[in-house]
N, C-alpha and C positions, 0 to 999 in steps of 0.2 A: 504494500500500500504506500504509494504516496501523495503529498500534498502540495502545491506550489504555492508560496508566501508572496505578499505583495512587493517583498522588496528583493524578489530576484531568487532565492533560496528554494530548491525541492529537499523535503524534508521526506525521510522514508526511514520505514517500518519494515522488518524481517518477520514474514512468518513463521521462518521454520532458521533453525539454525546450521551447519554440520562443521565439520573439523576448520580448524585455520588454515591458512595458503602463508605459508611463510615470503617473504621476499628480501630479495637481498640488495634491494638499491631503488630507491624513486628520484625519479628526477622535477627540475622546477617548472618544466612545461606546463602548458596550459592546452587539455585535460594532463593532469599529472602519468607518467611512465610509470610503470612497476616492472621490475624486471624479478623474476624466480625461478631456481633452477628445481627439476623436474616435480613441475605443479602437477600434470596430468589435466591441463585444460587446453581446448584448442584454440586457435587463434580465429 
């Protein structure tokens, strides 16, 4: 679920949780980079 704020912000809600995706580096791009060595997601 999410919601879009007046001043620009989508706010969102997990319904369901599952394990973490570790990463090993984000960069300051704009949308941000995440780099992880073997997540098991595809691109």
């Amino acid at each position: 679920m999410s919601v879009k704020i007046p001043n620009g912000t989508t706010f969102e809600i997990a319904a369901t949780l599952s394990l973490a995706k570790l990463f090993t580096a984000i960069s300051n791009a704009k949308p941000a980079v995440l780099t992880a060595a073997a997540h098991g997601l595809q691109s």
